[in-house]
C-alpha positions in Angstrom: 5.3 -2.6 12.4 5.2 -0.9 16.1 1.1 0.7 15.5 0.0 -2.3 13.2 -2.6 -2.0 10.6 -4.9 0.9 10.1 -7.6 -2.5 10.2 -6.4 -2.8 13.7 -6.6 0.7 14.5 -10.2 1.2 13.1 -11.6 -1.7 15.4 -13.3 -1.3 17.8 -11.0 -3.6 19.9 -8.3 -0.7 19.3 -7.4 0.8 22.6 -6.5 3.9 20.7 -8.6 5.4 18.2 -7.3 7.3 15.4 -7.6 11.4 15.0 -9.6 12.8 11.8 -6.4 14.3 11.4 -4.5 11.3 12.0 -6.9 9.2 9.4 -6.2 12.0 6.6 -2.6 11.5 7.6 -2.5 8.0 6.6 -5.2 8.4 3.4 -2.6 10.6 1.9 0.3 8.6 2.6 -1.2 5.6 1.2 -2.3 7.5 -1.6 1.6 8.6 -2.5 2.5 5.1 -2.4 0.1 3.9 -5.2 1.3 7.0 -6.7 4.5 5.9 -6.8 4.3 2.3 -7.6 2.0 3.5 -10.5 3.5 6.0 -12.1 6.8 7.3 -10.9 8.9 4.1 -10.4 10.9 3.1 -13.8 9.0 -0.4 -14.1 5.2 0.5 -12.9 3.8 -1.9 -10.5 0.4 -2.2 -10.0 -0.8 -3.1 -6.4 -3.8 -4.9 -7.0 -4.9 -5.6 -2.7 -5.2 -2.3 -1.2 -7.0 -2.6 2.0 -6.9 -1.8 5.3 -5.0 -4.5 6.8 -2.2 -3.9 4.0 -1.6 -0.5 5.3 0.9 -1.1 8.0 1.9 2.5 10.6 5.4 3.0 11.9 6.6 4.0 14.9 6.4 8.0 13.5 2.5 6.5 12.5 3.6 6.8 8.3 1.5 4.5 6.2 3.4 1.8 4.5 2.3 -0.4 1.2 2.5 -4.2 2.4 1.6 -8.0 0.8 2.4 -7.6 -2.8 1.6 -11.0 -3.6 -1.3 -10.0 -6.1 1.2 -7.3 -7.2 1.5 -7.2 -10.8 4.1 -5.4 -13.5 2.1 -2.7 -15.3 1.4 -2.7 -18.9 4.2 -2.4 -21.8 4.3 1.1 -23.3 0.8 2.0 -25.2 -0.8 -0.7 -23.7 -3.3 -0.2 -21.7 -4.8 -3.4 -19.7 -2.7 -5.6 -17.4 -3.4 -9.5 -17.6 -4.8 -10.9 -14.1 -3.6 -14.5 -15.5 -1.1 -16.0 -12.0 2.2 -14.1 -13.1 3.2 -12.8 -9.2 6.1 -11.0 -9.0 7.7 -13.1 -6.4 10.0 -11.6 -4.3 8.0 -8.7 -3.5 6.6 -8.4 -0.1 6.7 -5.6 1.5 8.1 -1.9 -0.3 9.0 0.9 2.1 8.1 4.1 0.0 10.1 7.2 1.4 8.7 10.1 0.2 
């Protein structure tokens, strides 16, 4: 991604530090992803290593979901708890939410 990680952009090695504004920016974009995977997508998905370095900024500085490798499918109907047990979902890597 052209601005990196929000990790890289909260170092203190980053040559450009990020607005207040700018970091609310992001918070909330991250925020509608896990919204989305969680409850709005037909098959829930449950992103299970949200951190810093996972939160990847386009060139417009939007905040995108990446490294679903601990991503998990979210529980049947009525249930309530998701297994941890090693059942990756594979193929995904890297979701581009457009909200």
């Amino acid at each position: 991604m052209p601005n990196r990680s929000v990790e890289n952009r909260l170092s203190a090695r980053s040559e450009t530090p990020l607005s207040w504004a700018m970091r609310l920016k992001i918070a909330q974009d991250a925020a509608r992803g896990l919204t989305y995977l969680h409850e709005e997508m037909d098959v829930q998905i449950i992103f299970r290593d949200f951190k810093s370095s996972n939160i990847l900024l386009d060139e417009q500085w939007n905040a995108k979901l990446s490294d679903f490798g601990l991503a998990r499918l979210g529980p049947p109907d009525g249930l309530t708890h998701v297994s941890t047990a090693d059942t990756s979902i594979g193929a995904l890597k890297d979701i581009d939410v457009v909200l």
